[in-house]
C-alpha positions in Angstrom: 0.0 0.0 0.0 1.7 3.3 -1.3 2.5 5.5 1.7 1.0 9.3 2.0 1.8 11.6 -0.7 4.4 14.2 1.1 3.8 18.4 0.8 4.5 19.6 -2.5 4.2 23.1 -3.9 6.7 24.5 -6.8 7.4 27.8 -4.2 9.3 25.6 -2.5 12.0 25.1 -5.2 10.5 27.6 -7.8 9.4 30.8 -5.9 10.7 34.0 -4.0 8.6 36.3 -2.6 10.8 40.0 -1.4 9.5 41.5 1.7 10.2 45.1 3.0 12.8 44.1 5.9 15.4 42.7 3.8 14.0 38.9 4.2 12.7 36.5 1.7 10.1 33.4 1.7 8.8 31.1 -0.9 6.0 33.0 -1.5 3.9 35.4 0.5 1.9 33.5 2.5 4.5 31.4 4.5 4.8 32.4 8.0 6.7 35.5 8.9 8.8 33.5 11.5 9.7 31.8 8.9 11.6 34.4 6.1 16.1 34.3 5.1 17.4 36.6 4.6 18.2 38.1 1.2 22.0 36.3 0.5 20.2 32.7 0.3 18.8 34.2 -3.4 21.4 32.2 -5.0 21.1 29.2 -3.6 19.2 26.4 -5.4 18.3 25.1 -2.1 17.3 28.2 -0.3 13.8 26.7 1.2 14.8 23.0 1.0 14.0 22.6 5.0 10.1 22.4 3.6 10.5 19.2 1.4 8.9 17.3 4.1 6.3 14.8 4.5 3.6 16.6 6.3 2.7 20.1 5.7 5.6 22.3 7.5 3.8 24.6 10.2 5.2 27.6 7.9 2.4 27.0 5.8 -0.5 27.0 7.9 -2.4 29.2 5.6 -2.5 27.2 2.8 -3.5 24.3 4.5 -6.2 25.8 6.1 -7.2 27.3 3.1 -7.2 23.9 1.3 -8.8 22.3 4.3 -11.9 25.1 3.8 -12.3 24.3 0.4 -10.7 27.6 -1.0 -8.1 27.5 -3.9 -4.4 28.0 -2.3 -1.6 29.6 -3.0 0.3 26.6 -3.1 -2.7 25.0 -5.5 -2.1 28.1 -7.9 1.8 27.5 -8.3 1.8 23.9 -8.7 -0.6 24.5 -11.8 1.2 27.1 -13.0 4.7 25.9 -13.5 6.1 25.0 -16.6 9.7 23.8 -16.2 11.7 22.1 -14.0 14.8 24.5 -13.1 16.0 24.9 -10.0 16.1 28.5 -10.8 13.3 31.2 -9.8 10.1 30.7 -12.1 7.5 33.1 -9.7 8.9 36.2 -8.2 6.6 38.0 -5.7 7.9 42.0 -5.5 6.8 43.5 -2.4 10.2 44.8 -1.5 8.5 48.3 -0.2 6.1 49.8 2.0 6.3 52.8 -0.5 2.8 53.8 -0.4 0.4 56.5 -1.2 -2.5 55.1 0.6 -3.8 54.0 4.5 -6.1 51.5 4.2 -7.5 50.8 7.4 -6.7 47.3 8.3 -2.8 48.0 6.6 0.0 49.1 9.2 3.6 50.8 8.7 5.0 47.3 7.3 3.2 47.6 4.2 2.5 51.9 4.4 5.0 54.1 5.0 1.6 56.7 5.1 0.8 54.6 7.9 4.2 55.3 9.5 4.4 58.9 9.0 0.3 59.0 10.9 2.2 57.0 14.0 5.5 58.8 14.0 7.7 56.2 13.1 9.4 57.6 10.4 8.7 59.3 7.2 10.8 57.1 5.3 9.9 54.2 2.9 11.2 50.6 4.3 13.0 49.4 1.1 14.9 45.7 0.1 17.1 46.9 -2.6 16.8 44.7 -5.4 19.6 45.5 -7.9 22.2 44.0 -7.1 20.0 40.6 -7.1 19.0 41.1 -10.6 21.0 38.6 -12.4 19.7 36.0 -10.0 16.3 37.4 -10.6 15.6 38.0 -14.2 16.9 35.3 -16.0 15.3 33.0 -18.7 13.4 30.9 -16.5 11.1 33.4 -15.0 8.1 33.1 -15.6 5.8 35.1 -13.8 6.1 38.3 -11.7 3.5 39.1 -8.8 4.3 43.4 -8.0 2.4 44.4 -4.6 3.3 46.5 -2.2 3.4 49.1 -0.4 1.9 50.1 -4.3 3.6 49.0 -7.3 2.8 51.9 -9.0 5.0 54.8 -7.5 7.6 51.8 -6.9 11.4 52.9 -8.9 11.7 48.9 -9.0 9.0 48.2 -10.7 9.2 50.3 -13.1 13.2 49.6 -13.2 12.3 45.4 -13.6 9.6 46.3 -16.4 12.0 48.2 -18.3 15.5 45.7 -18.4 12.8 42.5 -19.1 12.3 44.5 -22.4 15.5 45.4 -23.0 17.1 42.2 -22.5 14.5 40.8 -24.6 12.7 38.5 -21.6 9.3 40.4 -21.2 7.3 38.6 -24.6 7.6 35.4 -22.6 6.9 36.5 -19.3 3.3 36.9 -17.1 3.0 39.7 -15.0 0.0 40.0 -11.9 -0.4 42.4 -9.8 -2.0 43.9 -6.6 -2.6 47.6 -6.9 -4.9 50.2 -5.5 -5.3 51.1 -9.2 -5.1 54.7 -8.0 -2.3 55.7 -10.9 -1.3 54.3 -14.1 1.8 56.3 -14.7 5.3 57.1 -13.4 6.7 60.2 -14.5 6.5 60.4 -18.3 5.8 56.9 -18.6 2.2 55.6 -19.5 1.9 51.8 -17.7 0.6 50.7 -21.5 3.9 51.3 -23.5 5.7 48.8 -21.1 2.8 45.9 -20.4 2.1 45.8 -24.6 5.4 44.1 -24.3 4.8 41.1 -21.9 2.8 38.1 -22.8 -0.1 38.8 -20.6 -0.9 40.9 -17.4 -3.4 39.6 -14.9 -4.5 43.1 -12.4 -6.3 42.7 -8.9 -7.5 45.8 -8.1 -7.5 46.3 -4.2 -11.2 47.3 -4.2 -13.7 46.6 -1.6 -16.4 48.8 -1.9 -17.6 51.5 -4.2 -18.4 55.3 -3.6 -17.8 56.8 -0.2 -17.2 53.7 1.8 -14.3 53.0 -0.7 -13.0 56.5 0.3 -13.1 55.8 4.3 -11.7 52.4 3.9 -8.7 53.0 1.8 -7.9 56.4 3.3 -6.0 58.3 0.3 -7.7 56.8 -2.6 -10.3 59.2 -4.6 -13.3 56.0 -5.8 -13.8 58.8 -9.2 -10.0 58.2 -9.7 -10.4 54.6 -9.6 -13.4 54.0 -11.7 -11.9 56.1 -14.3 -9.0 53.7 -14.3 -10.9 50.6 -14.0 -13.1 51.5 -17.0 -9.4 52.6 -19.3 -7.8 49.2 -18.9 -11.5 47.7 -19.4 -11.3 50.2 -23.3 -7.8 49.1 -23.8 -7.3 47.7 -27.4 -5.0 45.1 -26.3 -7.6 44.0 -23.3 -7.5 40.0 -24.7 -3.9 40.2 -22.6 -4.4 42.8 -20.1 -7.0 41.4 -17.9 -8.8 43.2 -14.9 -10.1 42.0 -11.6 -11.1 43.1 -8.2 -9.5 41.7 -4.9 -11.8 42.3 -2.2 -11.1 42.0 1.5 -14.0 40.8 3.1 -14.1 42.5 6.8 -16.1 43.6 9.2 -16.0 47.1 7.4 -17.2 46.6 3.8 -19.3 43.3 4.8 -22.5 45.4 5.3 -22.1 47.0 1.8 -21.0 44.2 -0.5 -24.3 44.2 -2.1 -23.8 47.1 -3.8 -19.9 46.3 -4.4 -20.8 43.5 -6.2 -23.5 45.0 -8.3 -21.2 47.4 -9.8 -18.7 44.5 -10.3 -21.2 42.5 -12.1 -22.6 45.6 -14.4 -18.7 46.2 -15.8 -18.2 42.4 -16.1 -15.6 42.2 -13.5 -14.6 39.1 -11.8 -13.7 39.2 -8.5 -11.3 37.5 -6.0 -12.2 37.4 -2.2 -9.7 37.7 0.7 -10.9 36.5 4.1 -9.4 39.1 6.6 -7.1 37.4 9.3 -5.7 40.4 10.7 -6.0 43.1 12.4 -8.1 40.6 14.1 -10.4 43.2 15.7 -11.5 43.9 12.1 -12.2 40.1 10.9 -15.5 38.8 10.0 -16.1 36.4 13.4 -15.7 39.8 15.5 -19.0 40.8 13.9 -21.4 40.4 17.6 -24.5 38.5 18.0 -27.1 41.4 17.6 -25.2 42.2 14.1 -25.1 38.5 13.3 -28.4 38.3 11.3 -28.0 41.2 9.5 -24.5 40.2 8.1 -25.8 36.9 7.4 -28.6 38.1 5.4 -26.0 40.6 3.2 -24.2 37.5 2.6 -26.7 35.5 1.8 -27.7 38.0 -1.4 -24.5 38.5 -2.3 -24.1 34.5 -2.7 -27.3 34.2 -4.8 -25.9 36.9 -7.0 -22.5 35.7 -7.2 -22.3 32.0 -6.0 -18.3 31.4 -4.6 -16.8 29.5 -1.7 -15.5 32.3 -0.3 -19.0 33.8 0.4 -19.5 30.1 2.1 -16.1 30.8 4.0 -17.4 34.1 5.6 -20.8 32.8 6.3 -19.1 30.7 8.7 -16.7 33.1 10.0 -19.8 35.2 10.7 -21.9 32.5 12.3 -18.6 31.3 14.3 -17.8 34.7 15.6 -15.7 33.5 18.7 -13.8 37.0 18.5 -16.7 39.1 19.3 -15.7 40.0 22.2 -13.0 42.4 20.7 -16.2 44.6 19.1 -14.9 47.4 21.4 -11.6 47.5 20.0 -13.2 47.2 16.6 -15.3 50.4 17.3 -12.1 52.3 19.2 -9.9 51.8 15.8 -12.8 53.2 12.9 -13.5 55.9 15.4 -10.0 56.8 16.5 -9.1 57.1 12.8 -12.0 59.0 11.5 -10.9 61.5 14.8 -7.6 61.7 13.3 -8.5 61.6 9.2 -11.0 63.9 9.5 -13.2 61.0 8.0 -16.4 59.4 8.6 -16.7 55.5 8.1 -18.4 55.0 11.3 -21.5 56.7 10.3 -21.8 53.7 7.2 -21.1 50.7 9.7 -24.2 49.9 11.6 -22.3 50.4 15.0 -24.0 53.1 16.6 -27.0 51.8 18.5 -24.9 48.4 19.9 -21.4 50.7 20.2 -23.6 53.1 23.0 -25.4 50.3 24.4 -21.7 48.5 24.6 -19.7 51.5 25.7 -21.6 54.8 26.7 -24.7 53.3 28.8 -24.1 53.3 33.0 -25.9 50.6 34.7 -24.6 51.5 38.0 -28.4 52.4 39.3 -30.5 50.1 37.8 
């Protein structure tokens, strides 16, 4: 009788995923305890330590993924590969928190906006990346995943973009990305010029709501600004390579409008790609308290009739499971601290108000 199949994804021997601290992981989902630092880039057998038998405790998220019936990361890379080599085939590019947004569940590690709001430092955290690229960009790549901080104002991005052309690599390259979709150029450069000369580019736009919640939640962005972007790459000529989706983080701030999200989604023919909020875990779906429970249920419920995914099943349950209510408070504390300190006003679209005074402002002491 064969014996179990052991853990196998192509990150493993395939992958490198850049973070803003000068460390490096197979990809962006293995545990942060986890990440080398940037001189194992070299080496063949940088993340060997994970050819194991059993799942390696690193990469808890894709298992749990998996086990929840929602694609994985490591599911996505083992379809995708093509070769082989030893050498890096998927790139991830997050190697800055160079940002010009604050979304309200990021942080300083992935915004320096955020940092400059808490005094840390008005600095971008940066992993320089040239001195790497002969490791980096060779013939075996095959695809490149940019994220951030935002891709979009990042000098290596553009920088990568531009020597994949000029050494020739870029026609048989795949690029994706992650962007707020807030700006399509840098400087004098229009993002079409360069991405007509890949094989095909695959955009999640960060998006979670529409109109003025979209405002609130990703402090910085404009919603008019990204519409108007949304709808140019939907005109483009060469759209049958440049394709457009929406990554939505499903949280306890845009769960009570995703109705209307996904309407406007489904009117402009956009797919769209759910990510189930882990952390800040005062902002995740199972904070969401009993009195709120049916309501949220019921939003979900729509929105799975209208667009039927696992990931709607996935934060039914979070919902209905909501063993983190109990940090409601801090939940309330954060949206209102930040709308104190914005100038901004997302409390007044959550329906917080009437529980949050009950919760917090009410004195029982006499009755």
């Amino acid at each position: 009788m064969p014996g179990p199949v052991p853990w196998q994804c192509a990150a493993i021997d395939h992958g490198l995923a850049i973070f803003p601290d000068g460390r490096v992981g197979p990809c962006c989902q293995i545990s942060a305890d986890y990440l080398k630092p940037t001189s194992v880039i070299p080496d063949s057998n940088r993340f060997a330590d994970l050819r194991t038998e059993h799942a390696p405790r690193a990469c808890e998220k894709c298992v749990r993924d998996e086990h929840e019936g929602v694609p994985s990361y490591r599911q996505f890379f083992n379809r995708r590969l093509k070769a082989t080599t030893r050498n890096i085939a998927f790139l991830d590019v997050r190697n800055t928190n160079h940002c010009n947004l604050k979304c309200r569940y990021c942080g300083p590690h992935f915004s320096n906006q955020w940092a400059i709001e808490l005094s840390k430092s008005n600095q971008p955290t940066e992993t320089q990346l040239e001195n790497w690229y002969d490791h980096l960009l060779t013939d075996d790549l095959q695809l490149i995943y940019f994220t951030g901080g935002e891709p979009m104002i990042s000098r290596h991005h553009w920088q990568i973009l531009q020597r994949l052309i000029d050494t020739g690599l870029s026609h048989t390259i795949d690029l994706m990305y992650n962007t707020n979709l807030t700006q399509l150029r840098y400087k004098q450069l229009d993002i079409f010029s360069l991405w007509d000369r890949f094989n095909s580019v695959n955009i999640m736009a960060s998006v979670d709501a529409v109109g003025d919640v979209f405002d609130h939640i990703r402090s910085g962005a404009s919603w008019n600004d990204v519409d108007h972007n949304i709808r140019r790459i939907l005109s483009h000529p060469s759209n049958n390579r440049i394709k457009l989706s929406v990554s939505c983080v499903l949280s306890i701030l845009n769960i009570w409008h995703l109705e209307t999200f996904l309407l406007y989604c489904k009117d402009l023919g956009l797919s769209v790609n759910f990510i189930m909020l882990d952390g800040p875990d005062y902002l995740a779906l199972d904070v969401i308290p009993d009195q709120l429970q049916p309501r949220a249920l019921a939003v979900i419920d729509r929105c799975q009739e209208l667009y039927p995914n696992a990931a709607l099943t996935q934060a039914r349950d979070r919902v209905v499971n909501n063993h983190n209510q109990v940090l409601f408070r801090q939940c309330v504390s954060h949206v209102l601290l930040l709308d104190h300190i914005r100038g901004e006003r997302l409390f007044t679209y959550l329906p917080f108000r009437e529980l949050a005074q009950e919760l917090i402002t009410e004195n029982h002491e006499y009755e």
